[in-house]
PDB file of N, CA, C, O and CB in Angstrom:
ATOM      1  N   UNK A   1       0.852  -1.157   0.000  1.00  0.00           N
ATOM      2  CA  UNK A   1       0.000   0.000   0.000  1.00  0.00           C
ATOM      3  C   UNK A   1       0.900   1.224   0.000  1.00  0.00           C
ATOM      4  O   UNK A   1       1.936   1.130   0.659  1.00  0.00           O
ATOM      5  CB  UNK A   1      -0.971  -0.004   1.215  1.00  0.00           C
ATOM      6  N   UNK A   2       0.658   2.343  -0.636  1.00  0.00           N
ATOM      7  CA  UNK A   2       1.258   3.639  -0.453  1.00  0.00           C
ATOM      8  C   UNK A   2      -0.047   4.595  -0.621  1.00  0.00           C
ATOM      9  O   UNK A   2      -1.204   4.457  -1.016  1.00  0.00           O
ATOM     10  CB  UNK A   2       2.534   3.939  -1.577  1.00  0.00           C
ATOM     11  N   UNK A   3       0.675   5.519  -0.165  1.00  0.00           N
ATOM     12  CA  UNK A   3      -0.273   7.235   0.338  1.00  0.00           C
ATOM     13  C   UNK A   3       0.710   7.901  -0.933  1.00  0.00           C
ATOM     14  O   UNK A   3       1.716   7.448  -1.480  1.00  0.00           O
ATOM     15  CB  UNK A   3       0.122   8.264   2.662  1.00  0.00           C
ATOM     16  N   UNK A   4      -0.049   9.169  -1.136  1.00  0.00           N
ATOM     17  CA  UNK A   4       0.254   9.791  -1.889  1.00  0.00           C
ATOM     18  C   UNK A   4      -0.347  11.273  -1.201  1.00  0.00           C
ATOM     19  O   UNK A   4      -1.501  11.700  -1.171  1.00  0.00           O
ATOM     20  CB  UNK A   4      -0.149   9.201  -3.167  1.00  0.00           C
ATOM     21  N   UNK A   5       0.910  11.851  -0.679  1.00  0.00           N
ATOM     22  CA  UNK A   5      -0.160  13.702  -0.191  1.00  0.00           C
ATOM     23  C   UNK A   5       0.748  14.777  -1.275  1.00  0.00           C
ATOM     24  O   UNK A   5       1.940  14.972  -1.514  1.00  0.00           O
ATOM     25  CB  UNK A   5       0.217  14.590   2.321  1.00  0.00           C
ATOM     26  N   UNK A   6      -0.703  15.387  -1.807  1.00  0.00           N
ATOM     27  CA  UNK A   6      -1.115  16.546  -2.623  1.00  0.00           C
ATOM     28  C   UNK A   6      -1.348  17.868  -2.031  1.00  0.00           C
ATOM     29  O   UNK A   6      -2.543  18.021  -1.776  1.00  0.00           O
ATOM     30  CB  UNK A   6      -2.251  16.235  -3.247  1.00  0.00           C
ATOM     31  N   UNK A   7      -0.662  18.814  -1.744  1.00  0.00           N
ATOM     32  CA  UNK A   7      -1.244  20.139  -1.862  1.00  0.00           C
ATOM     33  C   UNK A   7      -1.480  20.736  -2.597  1.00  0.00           C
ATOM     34  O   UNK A   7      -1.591  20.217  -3.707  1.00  0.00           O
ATOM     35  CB  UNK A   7      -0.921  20.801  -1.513  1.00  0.00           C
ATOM     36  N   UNK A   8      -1.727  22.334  -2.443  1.00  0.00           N
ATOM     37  CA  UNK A   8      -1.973  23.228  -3.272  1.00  0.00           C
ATOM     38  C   UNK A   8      -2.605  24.872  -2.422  1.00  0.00           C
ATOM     39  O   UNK A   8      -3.283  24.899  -1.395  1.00  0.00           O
ATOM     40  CB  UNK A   8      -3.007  22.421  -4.297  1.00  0.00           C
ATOM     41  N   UNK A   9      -2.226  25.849  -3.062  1.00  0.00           N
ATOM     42  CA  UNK A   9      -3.057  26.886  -2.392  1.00  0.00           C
ATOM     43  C   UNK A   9      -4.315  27.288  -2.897  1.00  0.00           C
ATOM     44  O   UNK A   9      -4.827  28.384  -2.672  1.00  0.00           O
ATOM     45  CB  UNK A   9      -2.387  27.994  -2.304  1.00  0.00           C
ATOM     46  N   UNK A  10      -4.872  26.260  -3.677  1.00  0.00           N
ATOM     47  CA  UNK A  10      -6.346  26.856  -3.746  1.00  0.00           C
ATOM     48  C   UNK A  10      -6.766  25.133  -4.602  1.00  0.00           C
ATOM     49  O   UNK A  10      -6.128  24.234  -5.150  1.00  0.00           O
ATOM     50  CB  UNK A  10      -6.590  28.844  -4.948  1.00  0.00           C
ATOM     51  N   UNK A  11      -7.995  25.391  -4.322  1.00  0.00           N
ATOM     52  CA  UNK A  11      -8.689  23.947  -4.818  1.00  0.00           C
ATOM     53  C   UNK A  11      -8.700  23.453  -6.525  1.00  0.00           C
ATOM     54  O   UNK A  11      -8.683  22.333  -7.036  1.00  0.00           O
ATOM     55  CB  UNK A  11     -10.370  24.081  -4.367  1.00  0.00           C
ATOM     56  N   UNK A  12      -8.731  24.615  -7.024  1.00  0.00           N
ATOM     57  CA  UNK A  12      -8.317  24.026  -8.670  1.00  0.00           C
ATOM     58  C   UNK A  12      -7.176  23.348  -9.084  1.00  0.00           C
ATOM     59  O   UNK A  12      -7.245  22.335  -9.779  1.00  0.00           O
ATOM     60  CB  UNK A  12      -8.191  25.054  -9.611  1.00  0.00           C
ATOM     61  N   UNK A  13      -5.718  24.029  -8.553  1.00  0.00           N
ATOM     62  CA  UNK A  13      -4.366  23.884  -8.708  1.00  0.00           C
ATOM     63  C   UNK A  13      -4.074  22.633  -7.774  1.00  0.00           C
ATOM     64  O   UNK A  13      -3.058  21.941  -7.835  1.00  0.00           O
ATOM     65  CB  UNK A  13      -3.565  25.242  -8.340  1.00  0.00           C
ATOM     66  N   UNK A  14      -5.368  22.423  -6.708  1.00  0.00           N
ATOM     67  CA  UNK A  14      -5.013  20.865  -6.225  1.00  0.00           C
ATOM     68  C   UNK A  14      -5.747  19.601  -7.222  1.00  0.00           C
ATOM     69  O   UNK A  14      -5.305  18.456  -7.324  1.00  0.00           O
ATOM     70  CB  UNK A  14      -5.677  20.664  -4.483  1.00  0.00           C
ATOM     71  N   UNK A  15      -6.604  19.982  -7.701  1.00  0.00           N
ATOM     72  CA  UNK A  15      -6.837  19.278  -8.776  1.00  0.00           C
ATOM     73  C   UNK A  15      -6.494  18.828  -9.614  1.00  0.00           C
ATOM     74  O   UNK A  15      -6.845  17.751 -10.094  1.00  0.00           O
ATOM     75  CB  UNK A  15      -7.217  19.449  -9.135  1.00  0.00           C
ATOM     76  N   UNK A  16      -5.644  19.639 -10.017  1.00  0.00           N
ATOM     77  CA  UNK A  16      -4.165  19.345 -11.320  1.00  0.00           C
ATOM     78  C   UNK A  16      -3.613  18.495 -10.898  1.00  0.00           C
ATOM     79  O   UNK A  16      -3.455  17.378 -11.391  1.00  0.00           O
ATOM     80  CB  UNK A  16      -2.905  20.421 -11.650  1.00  0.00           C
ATOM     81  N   UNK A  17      -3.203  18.947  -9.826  1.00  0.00           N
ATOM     82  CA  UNK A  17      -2.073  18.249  -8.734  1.00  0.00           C
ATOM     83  C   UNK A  17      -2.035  16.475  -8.902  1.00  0.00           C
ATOM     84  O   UNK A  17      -1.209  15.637  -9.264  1.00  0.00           O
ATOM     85  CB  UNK A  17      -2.648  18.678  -6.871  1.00  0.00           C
ATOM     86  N   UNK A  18      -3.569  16.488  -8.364  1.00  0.00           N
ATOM     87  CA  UNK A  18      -3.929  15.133  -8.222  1.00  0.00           C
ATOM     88  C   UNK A  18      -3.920  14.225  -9.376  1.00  0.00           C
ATOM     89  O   UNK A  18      -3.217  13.224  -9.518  1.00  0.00           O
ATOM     90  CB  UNK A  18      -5.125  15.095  -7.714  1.00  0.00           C
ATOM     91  N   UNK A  19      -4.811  14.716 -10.193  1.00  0.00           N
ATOM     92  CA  UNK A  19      -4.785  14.083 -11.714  1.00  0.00           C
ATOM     93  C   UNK A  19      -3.542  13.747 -12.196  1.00  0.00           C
ATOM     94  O   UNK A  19      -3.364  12.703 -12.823  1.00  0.00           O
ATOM     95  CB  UNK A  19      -5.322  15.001 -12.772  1.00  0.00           C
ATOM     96  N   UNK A  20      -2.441  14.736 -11.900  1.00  0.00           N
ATOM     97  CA  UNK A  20      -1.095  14.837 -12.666  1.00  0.00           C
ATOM     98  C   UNK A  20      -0.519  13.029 -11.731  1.00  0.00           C
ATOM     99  O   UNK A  20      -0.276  12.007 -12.372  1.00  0.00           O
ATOM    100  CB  UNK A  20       0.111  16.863 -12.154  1.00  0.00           C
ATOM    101  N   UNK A  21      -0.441  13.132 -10.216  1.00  0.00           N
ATOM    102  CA  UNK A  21       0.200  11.931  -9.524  1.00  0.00           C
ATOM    103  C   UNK A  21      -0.795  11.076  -9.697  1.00  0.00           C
ATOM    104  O   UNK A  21      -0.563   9.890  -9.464  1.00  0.00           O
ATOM    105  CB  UNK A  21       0.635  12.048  -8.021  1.00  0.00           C
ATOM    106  N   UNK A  22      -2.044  11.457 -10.118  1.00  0.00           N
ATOM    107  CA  UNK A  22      -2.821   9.659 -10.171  1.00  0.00           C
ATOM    108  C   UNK A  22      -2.612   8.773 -11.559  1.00  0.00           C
ATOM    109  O   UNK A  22      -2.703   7.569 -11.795  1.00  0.00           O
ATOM    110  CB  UNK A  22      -4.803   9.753 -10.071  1.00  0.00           C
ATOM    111  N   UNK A  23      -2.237  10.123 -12.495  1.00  0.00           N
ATOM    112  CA  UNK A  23      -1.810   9.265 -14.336  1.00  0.00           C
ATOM    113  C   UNK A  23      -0.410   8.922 -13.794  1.00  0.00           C
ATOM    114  O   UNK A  23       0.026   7.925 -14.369  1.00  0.00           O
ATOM    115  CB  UNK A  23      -1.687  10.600 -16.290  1.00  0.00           C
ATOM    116  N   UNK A  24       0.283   9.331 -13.044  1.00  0.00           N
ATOM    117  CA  UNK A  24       1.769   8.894 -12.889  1.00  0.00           C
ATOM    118  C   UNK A  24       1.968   7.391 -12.197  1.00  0.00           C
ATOM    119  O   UNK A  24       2.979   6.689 -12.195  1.00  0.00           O
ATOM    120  CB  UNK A  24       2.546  10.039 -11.924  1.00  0.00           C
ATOM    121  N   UNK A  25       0.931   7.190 -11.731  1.00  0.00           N
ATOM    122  CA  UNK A  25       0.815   5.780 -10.789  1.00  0.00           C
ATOM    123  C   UNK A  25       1.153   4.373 -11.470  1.00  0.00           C
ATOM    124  O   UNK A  25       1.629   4.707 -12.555  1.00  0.00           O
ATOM    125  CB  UNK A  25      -0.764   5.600 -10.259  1.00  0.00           C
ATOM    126  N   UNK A  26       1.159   3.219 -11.419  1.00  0.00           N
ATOM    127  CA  UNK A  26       1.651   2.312 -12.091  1.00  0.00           C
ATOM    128  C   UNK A  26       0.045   1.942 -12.610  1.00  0.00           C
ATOM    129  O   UNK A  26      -0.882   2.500 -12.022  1.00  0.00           O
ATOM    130  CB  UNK A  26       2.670   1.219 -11.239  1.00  0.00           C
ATOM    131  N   UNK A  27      -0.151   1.295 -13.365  1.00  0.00           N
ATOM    132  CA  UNK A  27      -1.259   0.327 -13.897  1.00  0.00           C
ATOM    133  C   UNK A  27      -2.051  -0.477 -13.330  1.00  0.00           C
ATOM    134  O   UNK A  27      -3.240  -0.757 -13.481  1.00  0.00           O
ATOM    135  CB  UNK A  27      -0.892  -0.399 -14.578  1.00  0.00           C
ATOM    136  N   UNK A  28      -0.894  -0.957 -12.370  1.00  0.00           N
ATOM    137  CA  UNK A  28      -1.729  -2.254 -11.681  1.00  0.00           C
ATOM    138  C   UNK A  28      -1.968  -1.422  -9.838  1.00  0.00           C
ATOM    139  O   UNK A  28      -2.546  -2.025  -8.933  1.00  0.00           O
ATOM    140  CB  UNK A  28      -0.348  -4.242 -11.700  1.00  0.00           C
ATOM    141  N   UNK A  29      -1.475  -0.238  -9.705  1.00  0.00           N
ATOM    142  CA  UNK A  29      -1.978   0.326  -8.523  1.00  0.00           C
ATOM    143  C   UNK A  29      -3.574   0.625  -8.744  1.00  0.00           C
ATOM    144  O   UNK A  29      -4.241   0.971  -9.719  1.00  0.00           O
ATOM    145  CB  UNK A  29      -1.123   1.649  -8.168  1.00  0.00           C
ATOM    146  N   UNK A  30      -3.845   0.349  -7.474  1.00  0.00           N
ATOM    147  CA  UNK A  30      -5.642   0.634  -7.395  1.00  0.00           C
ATOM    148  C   UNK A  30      -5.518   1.617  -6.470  1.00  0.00           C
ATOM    149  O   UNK A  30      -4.750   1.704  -5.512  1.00  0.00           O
ATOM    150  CB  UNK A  30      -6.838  -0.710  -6.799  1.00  0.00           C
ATOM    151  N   UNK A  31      -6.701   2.642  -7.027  1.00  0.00           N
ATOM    152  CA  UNK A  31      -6.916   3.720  -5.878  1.00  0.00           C
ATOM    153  C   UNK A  31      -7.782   3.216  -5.380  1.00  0.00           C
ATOM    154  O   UNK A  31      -8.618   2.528  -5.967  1.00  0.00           O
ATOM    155  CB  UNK A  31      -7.221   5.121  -6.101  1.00  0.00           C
ATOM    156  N   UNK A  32      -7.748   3.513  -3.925  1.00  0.00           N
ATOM    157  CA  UNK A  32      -8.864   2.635  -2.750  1.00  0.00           C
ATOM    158  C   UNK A  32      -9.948   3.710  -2.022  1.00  0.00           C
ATOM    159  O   UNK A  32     -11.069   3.498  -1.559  1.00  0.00           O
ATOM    160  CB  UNK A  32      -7.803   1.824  -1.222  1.00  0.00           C
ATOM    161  N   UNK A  33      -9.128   4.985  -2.117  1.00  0.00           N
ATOM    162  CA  UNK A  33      -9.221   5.612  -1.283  1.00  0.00           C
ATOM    163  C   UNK A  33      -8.783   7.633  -1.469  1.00  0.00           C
ATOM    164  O   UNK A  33      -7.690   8.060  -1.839  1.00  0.00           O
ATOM    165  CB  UNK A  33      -8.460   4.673  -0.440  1.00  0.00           C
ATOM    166  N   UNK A  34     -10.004   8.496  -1.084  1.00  0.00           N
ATOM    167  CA  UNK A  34      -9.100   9.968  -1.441  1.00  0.00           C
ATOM    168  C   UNK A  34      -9.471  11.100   0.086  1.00  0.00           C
ATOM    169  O   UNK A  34     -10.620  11.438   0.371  1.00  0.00           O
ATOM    170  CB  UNK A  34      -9.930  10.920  -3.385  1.00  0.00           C
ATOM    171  N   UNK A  35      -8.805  11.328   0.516  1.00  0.00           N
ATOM    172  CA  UNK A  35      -9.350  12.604   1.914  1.00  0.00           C
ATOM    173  C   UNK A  35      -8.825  13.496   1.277  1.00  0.00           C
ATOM    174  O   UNK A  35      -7.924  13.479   0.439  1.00  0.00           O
ATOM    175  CB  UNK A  35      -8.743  12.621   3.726  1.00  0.00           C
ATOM    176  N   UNK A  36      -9.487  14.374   1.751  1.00  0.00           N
ATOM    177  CA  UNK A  36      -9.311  15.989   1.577  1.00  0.00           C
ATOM    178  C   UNK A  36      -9.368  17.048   3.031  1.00  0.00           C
ATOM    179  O   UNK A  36     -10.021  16.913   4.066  1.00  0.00           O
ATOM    180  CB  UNK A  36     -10.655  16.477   0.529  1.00  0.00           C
ATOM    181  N   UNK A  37      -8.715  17.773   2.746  1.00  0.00           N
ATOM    182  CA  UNK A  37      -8.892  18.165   4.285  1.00  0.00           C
ATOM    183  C   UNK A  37      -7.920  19.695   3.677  1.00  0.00           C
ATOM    184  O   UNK A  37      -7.185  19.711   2.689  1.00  0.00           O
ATOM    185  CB  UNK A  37      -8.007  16.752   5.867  1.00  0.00           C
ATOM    186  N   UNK A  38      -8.165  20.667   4.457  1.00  0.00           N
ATOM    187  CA  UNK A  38      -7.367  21.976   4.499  1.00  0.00           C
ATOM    188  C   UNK A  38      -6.994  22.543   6.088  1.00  0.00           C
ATOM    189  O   UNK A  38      -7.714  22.498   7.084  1.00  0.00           O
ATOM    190  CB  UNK A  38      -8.314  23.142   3.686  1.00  0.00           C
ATOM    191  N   UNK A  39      -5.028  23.318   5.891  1.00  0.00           N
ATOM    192  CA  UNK A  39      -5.102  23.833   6.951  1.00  0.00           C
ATOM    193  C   UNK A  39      -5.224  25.567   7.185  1.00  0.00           C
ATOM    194  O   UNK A  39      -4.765  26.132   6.193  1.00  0.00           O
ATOM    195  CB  UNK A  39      -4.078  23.254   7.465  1.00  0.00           C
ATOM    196  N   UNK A  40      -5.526  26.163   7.824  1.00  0.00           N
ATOM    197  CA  UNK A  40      -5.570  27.463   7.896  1.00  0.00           C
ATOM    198  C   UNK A  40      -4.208  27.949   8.664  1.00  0.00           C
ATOM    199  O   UNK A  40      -3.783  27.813   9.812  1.00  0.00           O
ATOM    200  CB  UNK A  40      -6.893  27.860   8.567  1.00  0.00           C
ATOM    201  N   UNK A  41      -3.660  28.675   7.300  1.00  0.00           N
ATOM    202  CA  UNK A  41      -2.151  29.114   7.631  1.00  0.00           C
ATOM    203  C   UNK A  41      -2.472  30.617   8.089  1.00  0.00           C
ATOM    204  O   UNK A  41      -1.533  31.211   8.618  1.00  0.00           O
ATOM    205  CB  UNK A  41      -0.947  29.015   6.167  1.00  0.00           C
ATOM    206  N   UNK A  42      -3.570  31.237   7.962  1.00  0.00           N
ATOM    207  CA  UNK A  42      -3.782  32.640   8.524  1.00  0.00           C
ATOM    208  C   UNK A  42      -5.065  33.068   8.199  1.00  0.00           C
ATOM    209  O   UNK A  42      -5.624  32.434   7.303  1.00  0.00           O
ATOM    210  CB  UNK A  42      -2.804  33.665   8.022  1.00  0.00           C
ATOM    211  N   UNK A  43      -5.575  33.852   8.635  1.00  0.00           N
ATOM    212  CA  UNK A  43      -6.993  34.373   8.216  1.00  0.00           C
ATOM    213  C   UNK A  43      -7.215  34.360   6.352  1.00  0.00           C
ATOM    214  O   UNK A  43      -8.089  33.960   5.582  1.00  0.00           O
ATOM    215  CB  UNK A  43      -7.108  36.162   8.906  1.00  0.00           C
ATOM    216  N   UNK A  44      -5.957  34.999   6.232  1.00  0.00           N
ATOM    217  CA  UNK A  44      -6.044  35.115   4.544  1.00  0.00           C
ATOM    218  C   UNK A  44      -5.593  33.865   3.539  1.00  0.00           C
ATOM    219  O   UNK A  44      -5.694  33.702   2.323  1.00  0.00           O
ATOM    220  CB  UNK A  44      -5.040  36.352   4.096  1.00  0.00           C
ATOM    221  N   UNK A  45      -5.114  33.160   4.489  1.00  0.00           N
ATOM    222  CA  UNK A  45      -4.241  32.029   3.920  1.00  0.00           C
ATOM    223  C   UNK A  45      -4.429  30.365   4.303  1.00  0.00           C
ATOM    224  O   UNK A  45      -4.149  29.899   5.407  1.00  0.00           O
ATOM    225  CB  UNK A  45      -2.839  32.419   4.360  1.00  0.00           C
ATOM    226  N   UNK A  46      -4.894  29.678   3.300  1.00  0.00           N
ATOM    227  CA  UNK A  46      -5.635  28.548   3.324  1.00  0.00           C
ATOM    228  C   UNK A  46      -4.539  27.171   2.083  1.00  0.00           C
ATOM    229  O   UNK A  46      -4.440  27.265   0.859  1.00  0.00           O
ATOM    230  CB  UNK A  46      -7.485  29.171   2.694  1.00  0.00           C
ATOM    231  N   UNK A  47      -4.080  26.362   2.738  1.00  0.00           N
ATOM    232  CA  UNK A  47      -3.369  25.183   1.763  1.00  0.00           C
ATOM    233  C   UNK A  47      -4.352  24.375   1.977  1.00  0.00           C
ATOM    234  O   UNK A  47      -4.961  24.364   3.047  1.00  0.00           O
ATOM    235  CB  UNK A  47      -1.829  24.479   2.104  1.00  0.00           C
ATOM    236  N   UNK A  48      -4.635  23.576   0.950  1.00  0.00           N
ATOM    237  CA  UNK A  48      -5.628  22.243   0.504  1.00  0.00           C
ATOM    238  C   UNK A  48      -4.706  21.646   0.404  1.00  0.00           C
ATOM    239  O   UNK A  48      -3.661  22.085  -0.075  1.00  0.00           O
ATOM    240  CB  UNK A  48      -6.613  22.106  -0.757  1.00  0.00           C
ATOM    241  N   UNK A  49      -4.943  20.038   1.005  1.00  0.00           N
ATOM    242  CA  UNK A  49      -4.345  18.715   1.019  1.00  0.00           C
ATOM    243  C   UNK A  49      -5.545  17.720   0.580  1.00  0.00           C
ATOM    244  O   UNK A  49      -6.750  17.715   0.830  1.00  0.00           O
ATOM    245  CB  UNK A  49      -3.704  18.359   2.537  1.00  0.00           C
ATOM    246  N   UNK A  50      -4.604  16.785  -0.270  1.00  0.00           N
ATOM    247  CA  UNK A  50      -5.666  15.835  -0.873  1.00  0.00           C
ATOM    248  C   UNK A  50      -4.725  14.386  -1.011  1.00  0.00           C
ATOM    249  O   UNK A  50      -3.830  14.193  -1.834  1.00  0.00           O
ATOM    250  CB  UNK A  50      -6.347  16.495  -2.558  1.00  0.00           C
ATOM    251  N   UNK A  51      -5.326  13.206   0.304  1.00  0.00           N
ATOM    252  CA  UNK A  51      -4.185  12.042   0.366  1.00  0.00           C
ATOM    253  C   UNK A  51      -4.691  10.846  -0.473  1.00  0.00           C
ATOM    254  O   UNK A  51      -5.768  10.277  -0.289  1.00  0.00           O
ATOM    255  CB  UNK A  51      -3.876  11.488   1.994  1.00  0.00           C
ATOM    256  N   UNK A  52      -3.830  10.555  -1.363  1.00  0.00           N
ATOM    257  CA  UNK A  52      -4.649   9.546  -2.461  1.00  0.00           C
ATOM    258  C   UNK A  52      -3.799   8.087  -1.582  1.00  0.00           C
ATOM    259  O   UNK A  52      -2.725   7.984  -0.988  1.00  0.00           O
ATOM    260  CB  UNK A  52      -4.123   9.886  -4.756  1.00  0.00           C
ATOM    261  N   UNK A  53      -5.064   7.012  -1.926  1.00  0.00           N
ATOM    262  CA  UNK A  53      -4.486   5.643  -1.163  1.00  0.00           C
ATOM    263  C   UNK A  53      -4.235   4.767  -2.003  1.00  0.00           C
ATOM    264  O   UNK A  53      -5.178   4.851  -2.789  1.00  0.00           O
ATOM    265  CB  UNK A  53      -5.353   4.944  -0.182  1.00  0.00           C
ATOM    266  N   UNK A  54      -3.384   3.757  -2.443  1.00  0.00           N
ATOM    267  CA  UNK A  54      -3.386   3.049  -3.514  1.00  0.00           C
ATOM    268  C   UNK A  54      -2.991   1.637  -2.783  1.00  0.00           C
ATOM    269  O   UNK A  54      -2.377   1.437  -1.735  1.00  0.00           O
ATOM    270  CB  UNK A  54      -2.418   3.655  -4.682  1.00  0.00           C
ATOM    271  N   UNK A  55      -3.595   0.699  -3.760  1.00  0.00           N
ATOM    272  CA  UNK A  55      -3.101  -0.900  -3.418  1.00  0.00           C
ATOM    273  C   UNK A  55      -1.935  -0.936  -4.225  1.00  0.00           C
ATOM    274  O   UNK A  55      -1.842  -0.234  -5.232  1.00  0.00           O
ATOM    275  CB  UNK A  55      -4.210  -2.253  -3.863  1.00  0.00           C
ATOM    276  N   UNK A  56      -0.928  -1.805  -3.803  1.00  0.00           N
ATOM    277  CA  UNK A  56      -0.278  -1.933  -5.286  1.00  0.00           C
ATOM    278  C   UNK A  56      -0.142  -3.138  -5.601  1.00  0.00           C
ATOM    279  O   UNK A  56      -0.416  -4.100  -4.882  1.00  0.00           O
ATOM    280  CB  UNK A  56       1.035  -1.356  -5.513  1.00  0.00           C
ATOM    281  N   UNK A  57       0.418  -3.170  -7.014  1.00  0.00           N
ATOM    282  CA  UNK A  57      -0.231  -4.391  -7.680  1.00  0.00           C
ATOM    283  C   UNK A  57       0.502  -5.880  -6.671  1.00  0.00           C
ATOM    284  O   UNK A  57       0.098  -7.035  -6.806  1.00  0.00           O
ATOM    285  CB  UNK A  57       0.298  -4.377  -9.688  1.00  0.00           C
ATOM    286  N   UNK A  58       1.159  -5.626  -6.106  1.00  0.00           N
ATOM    287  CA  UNK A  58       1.390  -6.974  -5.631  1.00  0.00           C
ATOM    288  C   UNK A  58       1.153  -6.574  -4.093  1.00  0.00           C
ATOM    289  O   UNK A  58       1.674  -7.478  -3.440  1.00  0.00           O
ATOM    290  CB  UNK A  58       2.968  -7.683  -6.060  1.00  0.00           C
ATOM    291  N   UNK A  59       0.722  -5.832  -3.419  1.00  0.00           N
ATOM    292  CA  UNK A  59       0.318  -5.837  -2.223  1.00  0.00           C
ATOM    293  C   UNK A  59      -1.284  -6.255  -1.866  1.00  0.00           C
ATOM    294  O   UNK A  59      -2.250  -5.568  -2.199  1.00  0.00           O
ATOM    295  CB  UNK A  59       0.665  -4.582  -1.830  1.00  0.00           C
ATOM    296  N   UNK A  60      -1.374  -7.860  -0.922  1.00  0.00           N
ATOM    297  CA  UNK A  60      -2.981  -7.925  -0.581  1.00  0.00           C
ATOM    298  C   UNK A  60      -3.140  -7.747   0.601  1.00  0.00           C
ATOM    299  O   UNK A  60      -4.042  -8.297   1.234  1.00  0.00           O
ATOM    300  CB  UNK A  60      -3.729  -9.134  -0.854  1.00  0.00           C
ATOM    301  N   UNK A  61      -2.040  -6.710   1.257  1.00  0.00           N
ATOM    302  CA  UNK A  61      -2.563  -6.320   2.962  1.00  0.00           C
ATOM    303  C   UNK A  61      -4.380  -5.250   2.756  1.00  0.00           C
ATOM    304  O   UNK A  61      -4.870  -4.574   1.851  1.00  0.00           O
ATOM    305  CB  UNK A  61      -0.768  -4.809   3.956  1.00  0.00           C
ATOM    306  N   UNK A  62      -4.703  -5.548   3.792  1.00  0.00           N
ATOM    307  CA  UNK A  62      -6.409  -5.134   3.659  1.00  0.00           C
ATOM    308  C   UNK A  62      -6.289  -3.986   4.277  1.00  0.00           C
ATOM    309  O   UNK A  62      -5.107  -3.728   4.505  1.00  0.00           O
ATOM    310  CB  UNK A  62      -7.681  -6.124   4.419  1.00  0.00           C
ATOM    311  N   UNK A  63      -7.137  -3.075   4.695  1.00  0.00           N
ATOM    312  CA  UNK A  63      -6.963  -1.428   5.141  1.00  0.00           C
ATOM    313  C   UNK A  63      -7.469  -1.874   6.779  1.00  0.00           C
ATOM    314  O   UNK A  63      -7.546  -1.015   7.657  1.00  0.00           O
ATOM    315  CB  UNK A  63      -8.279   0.045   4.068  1.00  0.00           C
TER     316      UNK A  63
END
């Protein structure tokens, strides 16, 4: 199994983000799994995190 964490400072540019490391993944990885969550770096200032979960192709540990 591997994690994969994504930021970004605003929710579109984490979107890219994601798409860009989920085509990069191997073939036989399965995504299982996606959280999203943001932290507040200041009143004005907000980072988005987005943790992608993958099986991989030869891993059958269960979650």
């Amino acid at each position: 199994m591997k994690i994969k964490m994504v930021h970004a400072d605003n929710v579109a540019e984490l979107s890219s983000r994601v798409w860009e490391v989920d085509k990069a993944q191997d073939i036989d990885d399965e995504l299982l799994d996606v959280e999203f969550d943001f932290i507040k770096v200041s009143d004005s200032k907000m980072i988005y995190c987005e943790a992608l979960v993958y099986r991989t192709g030869d891993d059958d540990e269960e979650l």
